[in-house]
N, C-alpha and C positions, 0 to 999 in steps of 0.2 A: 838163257834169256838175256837180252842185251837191253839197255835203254830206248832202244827202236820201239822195239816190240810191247816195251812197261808200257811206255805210252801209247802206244795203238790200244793195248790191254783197255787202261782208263780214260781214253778218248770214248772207245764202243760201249762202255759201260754206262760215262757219262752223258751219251745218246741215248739209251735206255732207261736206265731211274735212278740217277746219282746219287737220290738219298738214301737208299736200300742199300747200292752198291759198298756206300762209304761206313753206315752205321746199320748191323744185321737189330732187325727187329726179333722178338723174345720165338721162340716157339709155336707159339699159339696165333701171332698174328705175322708170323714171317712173310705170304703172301698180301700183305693187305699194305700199299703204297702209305707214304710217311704223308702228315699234315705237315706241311712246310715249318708252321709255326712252332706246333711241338718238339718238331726235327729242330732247331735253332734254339729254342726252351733248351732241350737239353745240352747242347754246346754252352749254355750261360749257367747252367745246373756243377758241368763239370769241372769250366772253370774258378768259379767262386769256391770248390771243394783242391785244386790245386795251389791256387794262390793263397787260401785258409795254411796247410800245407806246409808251404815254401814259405811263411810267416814262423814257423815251428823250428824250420829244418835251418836256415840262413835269409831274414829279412832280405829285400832287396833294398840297396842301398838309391836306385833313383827306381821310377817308371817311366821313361823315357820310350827308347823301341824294343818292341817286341816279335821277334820271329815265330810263324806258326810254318812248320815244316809238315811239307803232305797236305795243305789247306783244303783241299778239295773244295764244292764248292761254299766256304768260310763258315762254316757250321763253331769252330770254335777262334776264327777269326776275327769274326763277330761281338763273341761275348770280349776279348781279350782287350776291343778298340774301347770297352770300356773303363779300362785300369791302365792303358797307356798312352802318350801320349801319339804316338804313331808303331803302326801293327804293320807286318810285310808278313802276307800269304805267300807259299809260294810250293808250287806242283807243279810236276812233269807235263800233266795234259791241259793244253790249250781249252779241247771243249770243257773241262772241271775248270777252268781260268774264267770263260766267258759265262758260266754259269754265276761263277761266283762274284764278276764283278754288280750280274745282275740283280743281285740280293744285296750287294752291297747296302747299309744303310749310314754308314758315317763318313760318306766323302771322302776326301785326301786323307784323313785323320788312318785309313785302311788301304794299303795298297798291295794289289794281288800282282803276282811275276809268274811266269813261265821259265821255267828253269829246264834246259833241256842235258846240260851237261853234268858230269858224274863230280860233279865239287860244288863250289856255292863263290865261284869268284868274283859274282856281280855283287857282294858286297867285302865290304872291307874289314880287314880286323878291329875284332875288339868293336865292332857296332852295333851291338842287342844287350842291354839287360836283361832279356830274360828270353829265353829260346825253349819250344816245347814243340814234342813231337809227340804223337798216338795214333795207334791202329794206321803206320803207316811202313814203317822200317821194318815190317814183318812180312811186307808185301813185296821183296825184291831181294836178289840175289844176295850174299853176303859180302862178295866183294863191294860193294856197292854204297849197302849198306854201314860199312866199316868205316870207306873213307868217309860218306855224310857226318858221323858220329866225329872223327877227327877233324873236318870242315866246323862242327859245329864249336867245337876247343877254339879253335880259330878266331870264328867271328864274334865270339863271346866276350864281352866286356873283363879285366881283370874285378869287376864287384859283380859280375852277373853272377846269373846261374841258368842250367841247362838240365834241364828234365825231360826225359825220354822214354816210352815203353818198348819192351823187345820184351820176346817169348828165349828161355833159353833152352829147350830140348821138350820134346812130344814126351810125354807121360807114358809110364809101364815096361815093364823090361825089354821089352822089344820094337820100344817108339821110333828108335834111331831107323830099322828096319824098315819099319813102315811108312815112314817119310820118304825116303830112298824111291818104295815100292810105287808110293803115288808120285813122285817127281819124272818118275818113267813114264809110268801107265795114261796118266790124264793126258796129255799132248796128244800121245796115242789115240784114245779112245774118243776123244773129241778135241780134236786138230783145228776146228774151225770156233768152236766154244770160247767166248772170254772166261776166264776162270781168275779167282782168285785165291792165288795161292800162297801157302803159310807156311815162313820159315825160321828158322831161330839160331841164337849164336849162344853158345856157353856162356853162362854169367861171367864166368873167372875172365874169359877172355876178351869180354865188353870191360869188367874193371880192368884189367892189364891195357887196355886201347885207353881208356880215362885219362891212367896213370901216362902211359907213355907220352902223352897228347898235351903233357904240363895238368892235367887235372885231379883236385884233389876230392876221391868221392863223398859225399855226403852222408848219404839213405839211399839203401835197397830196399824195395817195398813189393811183398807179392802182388801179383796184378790179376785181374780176370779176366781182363781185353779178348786174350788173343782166343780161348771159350776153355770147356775142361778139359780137354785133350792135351792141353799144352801148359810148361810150367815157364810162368812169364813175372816177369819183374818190372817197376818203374825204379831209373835210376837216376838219383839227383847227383849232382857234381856241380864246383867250382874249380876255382882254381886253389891250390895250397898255399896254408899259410901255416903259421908254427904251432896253431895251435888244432890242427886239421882233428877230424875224427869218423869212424863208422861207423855208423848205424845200420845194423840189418833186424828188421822186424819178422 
């Protein structure tokens, strides 16, 4: 899968029910379309439980701008233009873009981007205090994904900080297998289907990317994002300093 295709992927979704698509509803009411409000409730739900957080792990030293990576249409966007002074959405798919601008509710203070290329060169180093990505870096190849995570070292303030969820391997002795099996078969069996599909990187090797990238990691935190199948992590990182440390819970 190439960047073309992601985005065709979440362009046909976002014609269909982008709030489903972006955040799966529990079991019980998976078929039953999102109340817009509660769907955006909950993006203000999860960020006041991150930034509580990232208060524990490294205060942020300003709230100035804020990247939300994968915005889709600005579900945690939204809550984020409340704690900063200026928030930059920014996803693959145009139609997830035009959605989001339409929800918009805080003016200029919120600006949504289309980003079509495999880096993040329309912003400049060192211009986000605080960068956060979820349920989104799971959904694209790993090359892909790798360099974004290094892009995001990048554009990160030396006082920010950058929090990130990734799945890092399918659960049970023979997950690896069975990832393999569906990466084949699904294309296959429905060629024409948008599908959304779920990938992961080794933790060792997201921290070794941190590290290599000038960053010094913070906190590994088990995640449940990605569902029970998958053993998934949120990862905090700054940059190093002497007195750096890790925390894995």
């Amino acid at each position: 899968m190439n960047l073309r295709s992601l985005q065709r992927h979440w362009n046909s979704l976002a014609k269909q029910d982008p709030l489903r698509a972006i955040l799966t509803r529990s079991e019980s009411r998976k078929d039953v379309p999102w109340d817009a409000e509660r769907f955006f409730e909950s993006g203000v739900v999860e960020v006041d439980l991150v930034l509580r957080r990232v208060q524990e792990i490294r205060p942020l030293v300003r709230r100035g701008r804020a990247l939300d990576f994968g915005c889709g249409v600005g579900r945690l966007t939204q809550a984020l233009a409340t704690h900063f002074d200026q928030v930059f959405g920014v996803d693959i798919s145009p139609a997830m873009i035009e959605r989001a601008r339409g929800y918009n509710r805080h003016g200029s203070r919120c600006a949504y981007v289309v980003n079509e290329s495999a880096d993040l060169s329309r912003f400049r180093d060192g211009q986000f205090d605080f960068i956060y990505s979820s349920i989104t870096l799971q959904h694209m190849p790993k090359r892909f994904a790798k360099r974004y995570i290094a892009e995001f070292m990048r554009v990160l303030d030396r006082d920010g900080l950058l929090l990130f969820q990734l799945p890092s391997r399918r659960r049970g002795r023979w997950g690896w297998l069975r990832s393999a099996a569906l990466s084949i078969a699904d294309p296959l069996l429905h060629p024409f289907a948008p599908r959304v599909v779920m990938r992961g990187i080794p933790k060792q090797e997201v921290v070794d990317l941190l590290v290599q990238n000038g960053g010094e990691v913070l906190d590994i935190a088990p995640d449940q994002s990605a569902g029970p199948e998958w053993e998934s992590y949120r990862y905090a990182c700054g940059f190093r300093s002497p007195s750096g440390f890790l925390s894995q819970r």
